[in-house]
N, C-alpha and C positions, 0 to 999 in steps of 0.2 A: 698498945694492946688493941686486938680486934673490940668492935664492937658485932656480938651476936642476936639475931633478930630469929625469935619463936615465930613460926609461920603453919598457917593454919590452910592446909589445901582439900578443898572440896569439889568432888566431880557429884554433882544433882544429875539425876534421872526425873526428865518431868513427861510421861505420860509417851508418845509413839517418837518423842523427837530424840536426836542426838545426846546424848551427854554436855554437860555444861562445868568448866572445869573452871573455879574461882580461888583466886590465893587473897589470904586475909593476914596482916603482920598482924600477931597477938599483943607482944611483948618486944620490948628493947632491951637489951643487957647492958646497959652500959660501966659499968663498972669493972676494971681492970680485972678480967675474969679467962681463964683461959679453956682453953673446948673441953676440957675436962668438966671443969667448975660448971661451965653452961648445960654440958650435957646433962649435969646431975638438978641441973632449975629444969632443962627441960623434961627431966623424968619427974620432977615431983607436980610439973603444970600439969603433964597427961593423965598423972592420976587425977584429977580433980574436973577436967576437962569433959562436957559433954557437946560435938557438936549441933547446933541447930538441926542440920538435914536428918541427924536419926534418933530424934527425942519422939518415943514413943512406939522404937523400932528396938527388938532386942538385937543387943550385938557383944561381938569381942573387942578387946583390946590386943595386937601382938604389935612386939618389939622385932624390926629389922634389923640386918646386921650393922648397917651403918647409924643406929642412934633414932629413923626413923619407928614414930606410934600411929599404929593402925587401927581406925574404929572400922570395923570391919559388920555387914547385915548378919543374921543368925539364917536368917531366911535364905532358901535357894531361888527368892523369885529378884528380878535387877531390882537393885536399891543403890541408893547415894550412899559413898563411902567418903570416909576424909582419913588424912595423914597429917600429924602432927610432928613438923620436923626443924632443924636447928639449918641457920643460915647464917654466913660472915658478909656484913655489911660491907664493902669496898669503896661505896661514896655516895653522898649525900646529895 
């Protein structure tokens, strides 16, 4: 059985420069779980889930069609967004 890794992706806006795009593994899955199973730990992680870059930034959550969580700005002005999404380990 795969092993599934919760990956936490954040693109920062700091001030006149480019975008800054960082991936963070949250969680491991390791327990013989199938993308079913996993997707439903990664729906219960996003609910709980606040990233760093928009604590103190009202925002949404939406769900993509492939399984990806989206902490999306409320604001129309550029703000950091992150995506909360499900990844299969291949190797170590």
């Amino acid at each position: 059985m795969p092993v599934w890794l919760i990956v936490e992706e954040e693109t920062r806006i700091a001030g006149e420069g480019a975008p800054r795009r960082q991936l963070t593994v949250l969680d491991r899955l390791t327990r013989n779980r199938t993308r079913t199973e996993a997707l439903a730990e990664l729906d219960k992680r996003a609910r709980r889930h606040r990233p760093d870059s928009l604590k103190g930034v009202p925002y949404t959550v939406a769900r993509d069609a492939d399984g990806t969580f989206w902490y999306l700005p409320k604001s129309g002005k550029p703000h950091s967004s992150c995506a909360l999404r499900l990844m299969e380990e291949i190797r170590r």
